[in-house]
C-alpha positions in Angstrom: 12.9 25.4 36.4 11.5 26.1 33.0 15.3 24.0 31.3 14.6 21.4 33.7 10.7 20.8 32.2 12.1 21.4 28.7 15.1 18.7 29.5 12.4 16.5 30.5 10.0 17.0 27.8 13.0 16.4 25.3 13.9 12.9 27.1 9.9 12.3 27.2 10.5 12.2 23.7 13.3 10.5 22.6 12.0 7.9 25.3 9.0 7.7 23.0 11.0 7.4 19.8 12.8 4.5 21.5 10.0 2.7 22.3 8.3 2.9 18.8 12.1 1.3 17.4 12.1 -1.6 19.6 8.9 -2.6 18.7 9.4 -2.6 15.0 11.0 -5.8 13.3 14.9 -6.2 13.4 15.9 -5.1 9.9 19.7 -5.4 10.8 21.4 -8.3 8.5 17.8 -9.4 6.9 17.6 -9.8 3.1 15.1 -9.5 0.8 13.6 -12.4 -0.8 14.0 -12.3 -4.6 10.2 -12.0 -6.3 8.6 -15.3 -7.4 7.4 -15.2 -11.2 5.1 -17.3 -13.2 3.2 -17.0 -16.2 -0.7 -17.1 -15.0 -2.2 -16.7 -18.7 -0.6 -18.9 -21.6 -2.0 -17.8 -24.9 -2.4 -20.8 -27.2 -2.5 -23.1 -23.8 -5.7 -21.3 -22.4 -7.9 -21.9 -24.5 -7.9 -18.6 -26.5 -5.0 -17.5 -29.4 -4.7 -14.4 -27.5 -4.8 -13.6 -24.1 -4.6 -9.7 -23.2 -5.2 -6.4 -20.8 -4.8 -8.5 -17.5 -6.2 -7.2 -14.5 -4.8 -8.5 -10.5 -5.8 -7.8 -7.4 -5.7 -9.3 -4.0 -9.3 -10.2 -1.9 -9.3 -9.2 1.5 -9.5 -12.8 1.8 -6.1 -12.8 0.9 -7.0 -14.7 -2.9 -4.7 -13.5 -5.9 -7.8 -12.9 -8.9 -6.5 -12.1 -12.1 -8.9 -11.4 -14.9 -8.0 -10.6 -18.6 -9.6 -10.3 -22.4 -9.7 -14.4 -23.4 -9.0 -13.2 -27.5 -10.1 -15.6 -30.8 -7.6 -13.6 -32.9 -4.8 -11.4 -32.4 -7.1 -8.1 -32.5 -9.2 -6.4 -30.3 -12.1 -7.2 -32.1 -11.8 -10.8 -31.8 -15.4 -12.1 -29.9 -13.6 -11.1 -26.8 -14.3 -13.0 -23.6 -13.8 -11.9 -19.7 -11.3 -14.7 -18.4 -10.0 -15.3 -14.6 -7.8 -17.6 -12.9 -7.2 -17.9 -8.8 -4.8 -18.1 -6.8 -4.9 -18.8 -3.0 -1.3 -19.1 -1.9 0.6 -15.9 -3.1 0.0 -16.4 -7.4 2.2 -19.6 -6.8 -0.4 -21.4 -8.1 -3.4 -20.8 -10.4 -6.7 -22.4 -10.8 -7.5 -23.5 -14.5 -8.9 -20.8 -16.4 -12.8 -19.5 -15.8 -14.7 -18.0 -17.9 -16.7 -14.9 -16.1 -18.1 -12.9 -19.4 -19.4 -14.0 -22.7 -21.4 -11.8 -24.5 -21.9 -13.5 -27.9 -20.1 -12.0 -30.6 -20.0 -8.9 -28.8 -16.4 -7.5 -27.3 -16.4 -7.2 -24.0 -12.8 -5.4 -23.9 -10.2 -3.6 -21.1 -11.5 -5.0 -17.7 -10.4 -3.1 -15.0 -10.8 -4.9 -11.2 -10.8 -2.8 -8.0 -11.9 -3.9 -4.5 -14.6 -2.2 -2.5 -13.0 -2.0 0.7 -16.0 -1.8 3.3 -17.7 -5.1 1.9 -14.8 -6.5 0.2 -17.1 -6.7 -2.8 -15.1 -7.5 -6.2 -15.9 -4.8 -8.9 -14.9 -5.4 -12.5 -15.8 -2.4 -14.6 -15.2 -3.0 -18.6 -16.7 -1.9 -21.8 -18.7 -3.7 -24.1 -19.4 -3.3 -28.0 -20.9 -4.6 -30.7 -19.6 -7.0 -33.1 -18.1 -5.4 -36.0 -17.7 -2.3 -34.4 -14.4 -0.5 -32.9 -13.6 1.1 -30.0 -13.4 4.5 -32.1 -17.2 4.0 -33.6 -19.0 5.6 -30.7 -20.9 2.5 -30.0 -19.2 1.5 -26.8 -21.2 0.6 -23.6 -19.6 0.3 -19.9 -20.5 -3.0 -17.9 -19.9 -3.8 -14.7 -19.7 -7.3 -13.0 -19.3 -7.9 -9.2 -18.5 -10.8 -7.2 -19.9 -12.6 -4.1 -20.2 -16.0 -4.2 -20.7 -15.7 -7.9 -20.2 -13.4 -10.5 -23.3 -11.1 -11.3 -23.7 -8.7 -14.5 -26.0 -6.1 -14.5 -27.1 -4.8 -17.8 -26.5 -0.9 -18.8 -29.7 -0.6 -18.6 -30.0 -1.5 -15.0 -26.6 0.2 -14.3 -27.5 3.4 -15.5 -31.4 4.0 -15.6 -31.3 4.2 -19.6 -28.9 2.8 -22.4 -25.6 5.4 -22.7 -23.1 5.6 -25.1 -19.5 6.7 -24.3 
């Protein structure tokens, strides 16, 4: 008795495994589609000589965002500007370029953009320093910049409870 309830238990099983392959998608014969590419940030084109650190992500919405440093020069101290360009069907397509961040002749340098999964909240962390100052000087500030409608920055201030440098 004991084999026949282990023969069954066994079939049980592979019955289940059978189940869960028929109801995933016929891979047999199917090809994969080469990757599309095109260039969403033109340096020169864009508005700005230099256009670097890009940052992508994909809404829950299913929008393609893709922020990066909008450059004046070809250095990292170049009056950097936070720059972003959408795409709704798949990065087939971009929007013309937006400027999100402008902080005078500050740098506002290496954005970094995540989604918050439970609001599907845009979060673009970066850091921020003075004019005439490098990343290496100790002067550097974070920033932080989040998207509903329409894109909101906080100042360190508010962000941390008191100024803080990095």
């Amino acid at each position: 008795m004991k084999r026949f309830f282990a023969t069954l238990n066994h079939m049980k099983r592979v019955l289940a495994v059978l189940v869960l392959l028929a109801a995933l998608p016929p891979f047999a014969g199917a090809v994969p589609q080469a990757p599309e590419f095109s260039d969403v940030f033109v340096a020169g084109k864009d508005t700005f000589k230099s256009i670097r650190i890009p940052s992508v992500l994909v809404t829950k919405a299913g929008t393609v965002l893709a922020i990066a440093e909008g450059r004046a020069a070809q250095a990292d101290q170049a009056n950097n500007k936070l720059i972003l360009k959408r795409s709704s069907d798949g990065g087939r397509t971009w929007t013309p370029l937006q400027l999100i961040a402008d902080d005078g002749a500050n740098c506002l340098n290496n954005p970094c953009a995540v989604v918050e999964q439970a609001s599907g909240r845009i979060i673009v962390m970066f850091q921020s320093y003075p004019a005439g100052f490098s990343e290496r000087d100790g002067k550097i500030k974070t920033g932080l910049a989040w998207c509903g409608t329409t894109w909101w920055f906080p100042t360190t201030t508010a962000l941390l409870g008191r100024s803080r440098r990095m």
